[in-house]
Residue, then its C-alpha position, 0 to 999 in steps of 0.5 A: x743255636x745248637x750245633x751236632x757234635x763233631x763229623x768224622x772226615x774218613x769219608x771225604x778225600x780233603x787231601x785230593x780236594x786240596x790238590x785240585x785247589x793248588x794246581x790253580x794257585x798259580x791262575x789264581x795268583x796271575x788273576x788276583x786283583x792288588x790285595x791293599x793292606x796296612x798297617x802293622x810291620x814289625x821284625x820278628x825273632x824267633x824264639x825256641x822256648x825250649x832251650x830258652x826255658x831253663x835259662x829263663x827259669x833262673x833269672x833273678x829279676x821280678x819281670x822275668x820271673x813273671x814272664x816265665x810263669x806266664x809262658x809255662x801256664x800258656x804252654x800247659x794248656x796250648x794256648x798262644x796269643x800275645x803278650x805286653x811285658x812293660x816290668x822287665x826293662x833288660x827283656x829285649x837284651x836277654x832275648x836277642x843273643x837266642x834268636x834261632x839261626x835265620x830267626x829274622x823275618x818280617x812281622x805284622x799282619x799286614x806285612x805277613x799277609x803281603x809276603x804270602x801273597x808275593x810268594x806265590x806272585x800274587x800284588x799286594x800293596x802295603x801301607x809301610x811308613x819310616x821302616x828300619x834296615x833290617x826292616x827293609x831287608x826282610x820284606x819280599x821284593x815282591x810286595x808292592x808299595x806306593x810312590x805316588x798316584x799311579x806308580x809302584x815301586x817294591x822294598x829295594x827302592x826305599x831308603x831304610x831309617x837310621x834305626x830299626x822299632x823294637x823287635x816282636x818276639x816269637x816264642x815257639x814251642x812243640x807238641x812231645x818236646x819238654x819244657x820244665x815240669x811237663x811236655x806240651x800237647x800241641x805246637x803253637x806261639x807266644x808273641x812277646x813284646x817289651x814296647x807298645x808302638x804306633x801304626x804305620x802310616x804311609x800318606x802316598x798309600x792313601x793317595x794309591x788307593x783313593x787314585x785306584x780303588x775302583x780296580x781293586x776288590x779287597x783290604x785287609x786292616x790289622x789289628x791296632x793291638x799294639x798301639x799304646x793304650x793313650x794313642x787308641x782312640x786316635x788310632x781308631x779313628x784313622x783306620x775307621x777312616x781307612x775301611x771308610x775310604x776303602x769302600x768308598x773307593x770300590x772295595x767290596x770286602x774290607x776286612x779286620x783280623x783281630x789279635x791278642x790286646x794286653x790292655x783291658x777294654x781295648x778289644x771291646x772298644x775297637x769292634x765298636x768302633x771299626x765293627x760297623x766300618x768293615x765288612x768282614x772279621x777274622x779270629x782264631x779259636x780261642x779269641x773266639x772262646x774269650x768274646x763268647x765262651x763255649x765250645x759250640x764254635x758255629x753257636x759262638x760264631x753265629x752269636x758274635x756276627x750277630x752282635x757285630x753285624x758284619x756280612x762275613x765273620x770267619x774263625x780259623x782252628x788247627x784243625x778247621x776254618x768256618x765261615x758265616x757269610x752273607x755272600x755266595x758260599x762257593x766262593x766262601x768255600x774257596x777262600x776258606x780252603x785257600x786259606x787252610x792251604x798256604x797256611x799248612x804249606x807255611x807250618x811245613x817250609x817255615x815260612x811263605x811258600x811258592x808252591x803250595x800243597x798239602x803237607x806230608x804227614x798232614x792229618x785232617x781232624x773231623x768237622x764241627x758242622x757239615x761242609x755247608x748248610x744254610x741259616x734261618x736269616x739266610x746266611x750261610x755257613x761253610x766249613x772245610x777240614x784243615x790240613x795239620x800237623x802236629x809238629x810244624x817246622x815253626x807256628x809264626x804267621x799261619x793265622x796271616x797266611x790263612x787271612x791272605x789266602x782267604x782274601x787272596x780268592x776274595x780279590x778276584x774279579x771273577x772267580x771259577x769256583x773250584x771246590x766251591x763248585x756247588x756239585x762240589x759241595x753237594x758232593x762233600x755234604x754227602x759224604x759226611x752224611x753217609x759217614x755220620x749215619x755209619x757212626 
């Protein structure tokens, strides 16, 4: 497939396009079905990598040498992802004393997700097995969790374990700050790790949604790139069994977002085994480049659905969100913008926010494809323009931001199109028309 080259947006008011979708939030978020997600939760410490950099630079031991070189090589071509450092055993006690003031927050997609969602009063139902204090402390109240068949309770209502898991470390870095030999050209993060751990698991979960999945619409599954290599297939096999149950129980849109996996052939094995499970997958940009090198991100996204088969395939970027799908595009537009909304809103307050909006300063970058058009199997294709900006008050969580509002639309039981509006998009469609032939 060939796709055009970039369309200019000058045209197209997505700043007035994106105060119309916010003033719905708080409807939408009253009439949203319980989002179920599990089963990754962790703690993060952020980190500034540029006052950690020179320190770290000096270190003497082989580990820390090694990290450094990889976190400068990532930042030099503004890349994040994750990454497993098993050769420095003291990493964790070197990071800690520089975690930035209030750098403590809950972490995991699943528990990122949940949080998002309780921020704007939206129900979620998070799968959280033995949880640490500090754990415990930083999840929302507003998240739900099962204590049996049909009764709820939130994170007050649990008692913590004796000790928290070993913490995620969000290595931050921005746009025009510098770093040891040069000054990177755009804000993103590295998540470090020092240890694999397991998923979560939450039997009374389980039970909650067998009992009540025939009221719900979506399931959000994360990635089981921390397990250890060993524990894998096992793994697999339980949350293949999860996205089984999910749907059996009425779900209509079970999705998977991938990550970063340390381990070589992990990824491949995991979309063979939970590809055929699922209904939807989510990835950023470059986890794309790294499935299906190119920079056609419609040819790319339209190879990988095909080969994966699922109905839904989206891809996030700084500056875009698209979507293949074989379901109704309007509501696809909805959720994609959704999407783009609580995560720009997350970039400008630094974490989930109540009131979301289009942050000042925002920019909005061309397209790569028309808001939408169709495929020739029938599958559609919808993009919309993402609120930016280039130096954001932190980078942690807007990819699980972005994934929970996109299902946050997915779990309506009915859903009034507000920029998907067909006349909407017919609208959007023709202003990168006028605005590609003006150029």
């Amino acid at each position: 497939m060939n796709s055009s080259l970039a369309l200019p947006v000058s045209s197209i008011d997505w700043t007035g396009a994106y105060d119309r979708l916010a003033a719905e939030v708080p409807m939408i978020a009253a009439a949203a079905t319980r989002l179920v997600t599990g089963f990754a939760v962790c703690l993060d410490r952020r980190i500034d990598l540029h006052a950690v950099a020179p320190i770290l630079a000096e270190h003497s031991e082989a580990g820390a040498r090694r990290l450094f070189a990889e976190l400068m090589a990532r930042a030099k071509v503004g890349r994040g992802g994750e990454m497993l450092v098993d050769d420095w055993p003291d990493g964790a006690a070197f990071f800690d004393p520089h975690t930035l003031p209030g750098g403590m927050a809950i972490g995991g997609t699943s528990a990122q997700a949940a949080w998002t969602l309780a921020a704007i009063g939206a129900p979620s139902l998070l799968a959280l097995g033995e949880t640490g204090p500090e754990e415990l402390a930083a999840l929302h109240p507003g998240i739900g969790l099962a204590e049996s068949e049909t009764m709820l309770g939130s994170p007050q209502r649990r008692w913590p374990a004796l000790r928290d898991k070993p913490a995620h470390y969000i290595v931050e870095y921005t746009a025009g700050r510098s770093l040891p030999g040069f000054v990177p050209d755009r804000s993103t993060r590295i998540i470090v790790r020092f240890a694999d751990e397991a998923l979560h698991e939450d039997a009374m979960f389980d039970r909650w949604v067998a009992a009540n999945g025939h009221q719900l619409r979506a399931g959000l599954l994360s990635s089981p790139n921390t397990v250890p290599l060993a524990d894998l297939p096992p793994a697999l096999a339980r949350l293949s069994a999860a996205a089984r149950a999910w749907r059996g129980a009425g779900l209509s849109v079970v999705h998977l977002e991938l990550g970063a996996y340390p381990w070589p052939g992990t990824l491949d094995a995991t979309l063979e085994s939970l590809a055929p499970e699922v209904t939807s997958i989510g990835l950023n940009q470059n986890e794309l480049r790294g499935l299906v090198p190119g920079e056609d991100p419609l040819a790319q996204a339209d190879e990988l659905s095909r080969r994966l088969g699922v109905d839904r395939l989206v891809v996030h970027a700084d500056g875009w969100a698209l979507a293949i799908t074989r379901g109704d595009p309007s509501i696809e537009f909805d959720a994609l913008a959704m999407g783009c909304l609580l995560a720009a809103s997350r970039a400008e307050a630094g974490s989930p926010s109540s009131q979301p909006r289009v942050p000042a300063g925002a920019t909005f970058e061309p397209l790569p494809r028309p808001p939408s058009e169709g495929l020739p199997d029938g599958r559609q294709v919808v993009v919309v323009a993402a609120p930016y900006l280039s130096k954001p008050a932190s980078t942690v969580g807007l990819g699980d931001s972005f994934t929970a509002g996109c299902l946050l639309v997915h779990s309506l039981p009915r859903h009034r199109p507000v920029l998907g509006a067909m006349g909407e998009i017919a609208r959007l469609n023709a202003a990168a028309d006028e605005t590609d032939r003006r150029h």
